[in-house]
C-alpha positions in Angstrom: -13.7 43.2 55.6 -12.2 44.8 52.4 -10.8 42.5 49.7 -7.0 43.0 48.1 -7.1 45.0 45.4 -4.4 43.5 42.6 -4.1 46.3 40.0 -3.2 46.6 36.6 -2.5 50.3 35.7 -3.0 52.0 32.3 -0.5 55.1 32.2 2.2 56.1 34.0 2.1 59.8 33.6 2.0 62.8 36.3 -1.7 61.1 38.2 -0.1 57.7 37.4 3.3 58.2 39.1 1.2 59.9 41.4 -0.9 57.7 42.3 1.5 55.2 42.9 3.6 57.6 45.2 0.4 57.9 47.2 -0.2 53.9 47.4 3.1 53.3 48.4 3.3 55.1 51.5 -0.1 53.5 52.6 -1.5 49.9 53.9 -4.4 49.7 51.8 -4.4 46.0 50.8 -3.7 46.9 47.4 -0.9 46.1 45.3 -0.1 47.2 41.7 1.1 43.9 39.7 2.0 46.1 36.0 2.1 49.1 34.3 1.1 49.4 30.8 3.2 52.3 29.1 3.1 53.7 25.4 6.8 54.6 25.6 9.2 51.7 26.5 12.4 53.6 25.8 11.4 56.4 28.6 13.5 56.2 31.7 11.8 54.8 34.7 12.1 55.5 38.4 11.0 52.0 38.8 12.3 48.2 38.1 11.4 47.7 34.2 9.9 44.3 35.3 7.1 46.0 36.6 6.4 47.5 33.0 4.6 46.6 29.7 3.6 48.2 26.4 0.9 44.6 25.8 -2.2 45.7 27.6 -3.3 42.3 27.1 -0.6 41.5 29.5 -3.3 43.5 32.1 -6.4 42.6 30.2 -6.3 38.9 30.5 -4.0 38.4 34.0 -6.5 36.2 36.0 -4.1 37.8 38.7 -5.2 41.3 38.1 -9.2 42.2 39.5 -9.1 45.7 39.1 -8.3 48.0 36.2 -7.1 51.7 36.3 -7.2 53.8 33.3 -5.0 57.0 33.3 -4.2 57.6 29.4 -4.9 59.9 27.3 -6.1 58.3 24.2 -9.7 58.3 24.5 -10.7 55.6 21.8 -7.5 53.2 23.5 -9.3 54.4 26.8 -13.1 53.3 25.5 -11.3 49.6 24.3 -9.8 49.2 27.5 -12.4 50.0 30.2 -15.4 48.2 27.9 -13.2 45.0 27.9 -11.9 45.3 31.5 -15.9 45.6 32.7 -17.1 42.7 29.9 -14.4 40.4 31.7 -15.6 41.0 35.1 -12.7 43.4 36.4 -13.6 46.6 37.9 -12.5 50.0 36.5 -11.2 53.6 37.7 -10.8 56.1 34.9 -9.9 59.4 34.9 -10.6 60.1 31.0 -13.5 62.6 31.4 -13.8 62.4 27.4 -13.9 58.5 27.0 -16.6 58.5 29.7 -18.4 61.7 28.4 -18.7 60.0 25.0 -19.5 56.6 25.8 -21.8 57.2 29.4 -24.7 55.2 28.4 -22.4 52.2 26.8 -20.7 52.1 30.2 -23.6 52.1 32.6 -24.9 49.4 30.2 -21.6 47.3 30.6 -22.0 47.3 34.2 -25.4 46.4 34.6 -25.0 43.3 31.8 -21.9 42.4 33.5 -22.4 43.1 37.2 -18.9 44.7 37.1 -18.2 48.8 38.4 -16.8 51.8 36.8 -16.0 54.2 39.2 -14.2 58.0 37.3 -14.2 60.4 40.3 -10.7 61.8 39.0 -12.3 62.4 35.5 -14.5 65.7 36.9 -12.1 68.5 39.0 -9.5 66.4 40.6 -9.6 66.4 44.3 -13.0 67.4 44.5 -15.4 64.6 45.4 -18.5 66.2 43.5 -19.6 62.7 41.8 -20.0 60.5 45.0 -21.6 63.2 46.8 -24.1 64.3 43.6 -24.6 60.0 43.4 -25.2 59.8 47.7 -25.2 62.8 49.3 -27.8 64.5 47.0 -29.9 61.5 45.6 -33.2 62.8 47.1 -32.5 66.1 46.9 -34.2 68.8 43.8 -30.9 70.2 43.0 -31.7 73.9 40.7 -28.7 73.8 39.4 -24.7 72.8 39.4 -22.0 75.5 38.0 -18.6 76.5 39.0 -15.0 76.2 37.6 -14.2 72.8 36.2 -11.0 73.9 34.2 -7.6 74.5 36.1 -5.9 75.8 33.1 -8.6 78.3 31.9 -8.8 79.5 35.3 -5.0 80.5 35.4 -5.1 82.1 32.1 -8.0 84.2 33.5 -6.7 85.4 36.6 -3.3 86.2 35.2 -4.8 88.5 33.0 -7.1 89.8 35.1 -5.4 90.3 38.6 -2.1 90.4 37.1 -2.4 92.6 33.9 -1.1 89.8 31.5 -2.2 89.6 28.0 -4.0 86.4 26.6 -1.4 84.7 24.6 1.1 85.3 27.8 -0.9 84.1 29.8 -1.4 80.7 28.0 2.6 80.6 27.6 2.9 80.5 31.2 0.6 78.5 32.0 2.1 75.8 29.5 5.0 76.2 30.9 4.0 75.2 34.6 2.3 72.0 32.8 -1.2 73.6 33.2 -2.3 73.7 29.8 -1.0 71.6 26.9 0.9 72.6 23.6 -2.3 72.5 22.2 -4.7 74.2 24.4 -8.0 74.1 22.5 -9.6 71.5 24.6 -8.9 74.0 28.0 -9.1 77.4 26.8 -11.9 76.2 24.3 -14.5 75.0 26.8 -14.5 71.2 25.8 -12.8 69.9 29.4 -15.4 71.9 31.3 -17.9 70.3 29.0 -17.2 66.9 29.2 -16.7 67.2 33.1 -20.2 68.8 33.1 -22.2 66.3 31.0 -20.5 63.4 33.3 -21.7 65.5 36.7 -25.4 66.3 34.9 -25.5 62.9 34.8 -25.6 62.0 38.3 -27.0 65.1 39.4 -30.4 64.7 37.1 -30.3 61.8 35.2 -30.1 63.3 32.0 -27.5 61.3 29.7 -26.9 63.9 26.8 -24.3 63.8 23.8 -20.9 66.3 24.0 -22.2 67.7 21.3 -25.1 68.8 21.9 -24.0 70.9 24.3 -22.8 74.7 23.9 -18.9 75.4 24.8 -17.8 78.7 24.0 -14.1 79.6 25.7 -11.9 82.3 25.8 -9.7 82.4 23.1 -10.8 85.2 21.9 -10.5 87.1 25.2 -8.9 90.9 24.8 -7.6 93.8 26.8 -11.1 95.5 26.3 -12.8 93.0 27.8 -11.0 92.6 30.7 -10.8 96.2 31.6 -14.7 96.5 31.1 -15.0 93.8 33.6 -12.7 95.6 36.6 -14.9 99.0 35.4 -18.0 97.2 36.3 -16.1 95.4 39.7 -16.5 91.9 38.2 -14.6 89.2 36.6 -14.2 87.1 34.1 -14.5 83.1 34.5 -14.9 80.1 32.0 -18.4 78.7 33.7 -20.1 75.1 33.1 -24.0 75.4 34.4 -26.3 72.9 34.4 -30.3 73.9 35.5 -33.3 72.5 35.8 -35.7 75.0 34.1 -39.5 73.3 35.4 -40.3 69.5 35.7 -39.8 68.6 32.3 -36.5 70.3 31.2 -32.8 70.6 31.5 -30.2 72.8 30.3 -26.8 73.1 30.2 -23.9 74.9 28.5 -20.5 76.2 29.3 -19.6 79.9 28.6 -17.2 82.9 30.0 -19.3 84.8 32.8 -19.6 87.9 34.3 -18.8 87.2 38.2 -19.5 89.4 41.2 -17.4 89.7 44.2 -20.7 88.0 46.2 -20.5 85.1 44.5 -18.3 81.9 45.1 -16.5 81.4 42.2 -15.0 85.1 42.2 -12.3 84.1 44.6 -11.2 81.1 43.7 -8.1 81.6 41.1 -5.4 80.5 38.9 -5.3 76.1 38.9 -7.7 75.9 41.4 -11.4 74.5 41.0 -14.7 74.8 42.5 -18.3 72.9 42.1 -21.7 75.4 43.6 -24.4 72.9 43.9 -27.8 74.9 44.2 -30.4 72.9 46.1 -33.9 73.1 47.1 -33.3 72.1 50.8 -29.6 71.9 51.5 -29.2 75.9 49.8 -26.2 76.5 48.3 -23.1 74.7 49.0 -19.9 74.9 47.9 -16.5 72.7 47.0 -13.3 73.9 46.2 -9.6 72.6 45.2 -7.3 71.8 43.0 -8.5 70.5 39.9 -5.2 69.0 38.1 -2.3 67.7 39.4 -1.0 64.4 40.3 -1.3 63.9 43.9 -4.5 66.1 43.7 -6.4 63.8 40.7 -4.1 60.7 42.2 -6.2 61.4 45.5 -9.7 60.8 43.7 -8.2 58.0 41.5 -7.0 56.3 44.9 -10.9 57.1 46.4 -12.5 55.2 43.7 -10.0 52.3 44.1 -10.4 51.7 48.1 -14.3 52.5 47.3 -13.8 49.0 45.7 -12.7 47.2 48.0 -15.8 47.1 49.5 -17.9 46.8 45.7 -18.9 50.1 45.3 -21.0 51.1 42.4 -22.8 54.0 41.6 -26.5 53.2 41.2 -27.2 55.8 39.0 -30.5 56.1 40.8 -31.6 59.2 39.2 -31.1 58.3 35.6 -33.6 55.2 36.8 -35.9 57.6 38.0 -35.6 60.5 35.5 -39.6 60.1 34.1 -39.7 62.4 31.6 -36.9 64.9 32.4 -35.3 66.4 28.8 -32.2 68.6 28.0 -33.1 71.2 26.0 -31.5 74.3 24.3 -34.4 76.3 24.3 -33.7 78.8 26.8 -33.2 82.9 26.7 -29.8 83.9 28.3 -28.1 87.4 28.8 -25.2 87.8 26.8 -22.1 89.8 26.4 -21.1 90.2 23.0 -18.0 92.2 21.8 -17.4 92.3 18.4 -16.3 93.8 14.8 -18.8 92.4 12.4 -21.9 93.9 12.5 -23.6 91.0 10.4 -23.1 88.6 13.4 -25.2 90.8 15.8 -28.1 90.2 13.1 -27.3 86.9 13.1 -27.8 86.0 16.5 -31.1 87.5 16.5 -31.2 89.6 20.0 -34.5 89.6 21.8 -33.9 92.4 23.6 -30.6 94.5 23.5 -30.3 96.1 27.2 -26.8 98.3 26.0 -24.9 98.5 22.9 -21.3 101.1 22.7 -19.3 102.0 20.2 -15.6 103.4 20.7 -13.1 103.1 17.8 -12.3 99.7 17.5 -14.5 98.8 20.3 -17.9 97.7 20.0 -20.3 95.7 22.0 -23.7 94.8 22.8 -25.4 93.2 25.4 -28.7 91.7 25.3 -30.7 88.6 25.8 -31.0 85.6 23.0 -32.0 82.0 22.6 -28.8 79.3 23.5 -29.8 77.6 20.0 -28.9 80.7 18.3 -25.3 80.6 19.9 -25.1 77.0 19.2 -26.0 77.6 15.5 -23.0 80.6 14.8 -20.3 78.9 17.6 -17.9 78.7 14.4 -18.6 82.2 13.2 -18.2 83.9 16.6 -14.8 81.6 17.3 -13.4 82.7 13.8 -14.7 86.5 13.7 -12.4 86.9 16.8 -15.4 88.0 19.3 -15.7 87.3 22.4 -19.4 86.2 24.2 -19.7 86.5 28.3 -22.7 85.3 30.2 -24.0 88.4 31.4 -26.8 88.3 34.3 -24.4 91.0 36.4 -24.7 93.4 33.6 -28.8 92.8 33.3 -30.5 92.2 36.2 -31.7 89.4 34.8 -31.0 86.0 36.5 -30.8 82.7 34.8 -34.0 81.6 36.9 -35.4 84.2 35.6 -35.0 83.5 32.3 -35.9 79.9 32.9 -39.1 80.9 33.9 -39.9 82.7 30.8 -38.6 80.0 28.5 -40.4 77.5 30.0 -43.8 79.0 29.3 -43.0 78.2 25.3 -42.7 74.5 26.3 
């Protein structure tokens, strides 16, 4: 029999209110007793009682058993879930930064304290990719996870490329449909994906690995020429997170625009939607998709974690238990799409091979294969010399597992 669920909930913003419109018209045995807010003076569309802007008013009600976290402060976040689980109340986040940053203090919490953190909503919304990477795939060798983990970048692409719309348009519209924020970097710059990425690596192989350590190139500097190159070629462009296992001993992960082909998953799904391609050694490929932002979309994982509680749910993290010896690494040769003006950054990235290079007026490119370090070491330079890098496999021949194989023979 499930146990009442007496809730105190951090944020009332679009997944707050609508998770709350979702609870209400259902008989879950749960019932929210406050609301901790940042703005008091904000109209409400419900009795001011039920408001707060004391958190310790949540943090230490006796009343209250089960925490949920919807803000957007991450270091207010971190505070709030690491005292929730230290005083034996259970937490649901959605703060795919706070978690992200702070994994290994948070698994830690839970096992000292014999509380559960449960952050389905944090990683593409409606998609239930953690609980099924924690259960459905615990025993399985899983090659690799990719997809589309950013709603907003995903808009901005497909505007551009199946509507004709210039970058900076594109980014205006979707701000104005509340799909990216005043200040897009953390979207268009690849950071979301990222964070979302290092949380599902996690439960997918084990591998607890720092943000930063992690390559995240977006699409700001995404142009006309590129776009036009990619319909030439009968591809598109989408913002990609990939995490792989390259042999027994390694991992590697990074986030990057890529080339995609009309046989593979991701080159349907468009504008705010998400998808998660989970490549396995038994099950194949499979496939999720839907929205990844929203508040009745993200409200519906939020509310999965919760009723998942009623019943003491925790992940087990089993693979991070059983990881052995299993490393991320950087160390890996990819195919790259490089357009540029400065010559000088060519040299700097140090191609291994270059498979095509063109020059056309004002438009210049080269593709070719290079080490991920070397993109990690000139991020900054390529970001401020206005270039624009693509994962390019379509354009090569060359697949990642190819490349993996002839990286892993330096280790």
């Amino acid at each position: 029999m499930s146990k009442k669920l007496k809730i105190g909930l951090f944020g009332f913003g679009v997944v707050g209110q609508g998770l709350y419109d979702i609870i209400r018209t259902k008989n879950l045995n749960i019932e929210i007793v406050k609301i901790a807010i940042k703005d008091p003076a904000k109209t409400r569309s419900l009795p001011a009682e039920l408001f707060t802007t004391d958190r310790d008013e949540l943090l230490n009600n006796p009343e209250i058993n089960t925490i949920v976290e919807l803000i957007n402060d991450t270091e207010a976040a971190y505070h709030i879930v690491s005292t929730a689980l230290k005083t034996g109340k259970n937490v649901v986040s959605s703060s795919k930064k706070m978690v992200a940053l702070y994994l290994q203090e948070l698994i830690d919490l839970q096992h000292e304290h014999g509380t559960s953190l449960l952050y389905e909503g944090a990683v593409c919304g409606s998609i239930p990719i953690i609980r099924n990477l924690e259960e459905y795939y615990d025993n399985e060798l899983l090659h690799s996870i990719s997809g589309i983990f950013n709603g907003s970048s995903n808009y901005i692409l497909s505007k551009g490329y199946n509507d004709n719309i210039d970058y900076d348009s594109a980014l205006k519209l979707a701000q104005d449909l509340g799909f990216a924020e005043t200040d897009p970097t953390m979207d268009v710059g690849g950071f979301d994906a990222k964070f979302k990425l290092v949380i599902a690596a996690t439960h997918a192989y084990g591998v607890i690995v720092k943000p930063e350590d992690v390559l995240n190139v977006g699409i700001q500097n995404l142009a006309a020429r590129d776009l036009q190159y990619a319909r030439e070629k009968k591809l598109k462009i989408k913002l990609v997170p990939v995490a792989k296992k390259l042999d027994e001993e390694n991992v590697t992960m990074f986030v990057l625009p890529k080339f995609v082909h009309e046989n593979e998953f991701l080159y349907n799904v468009d504008y705010e939607y998400n998808c998660v391609t989970v490549q396995a050694a038994f099950a194949d490929q499979q496939f999720f998709y839907g929205k990844g932002a929203g508040g009745h979309p993200t409200g519906s994982a939020v509310l999965s974690d919760i009723a998942a509680l009623r019943y003491d749910y925790q992940y087990e993290y089993k693979k991070a238990h059983n990881k052995r010896d299993l490393q991320f690494t950087n160390n890996i040769e990819l195919n790259i799409y490089l357009r540029y003006e400065d010559e000088s950054l060519v040299d700097a990235l140090e191609f291994e091979h270059i498979h095509e290079r063109f020059y056309s007026g004002d438009y210049k490119f080269v593709i070719g294969k290079i080490n991920l370090q070397n993109l990690i070491d000139n991020q900054h330079r390529i970001l401020n010399s206005k270039a624009f890098v693509a994962f390019a496999d379509q354009l090569t021949g060359v697949s990642l597992a190819t490349a993996a194989k002839q990286s892993a023979e330096v280790f």
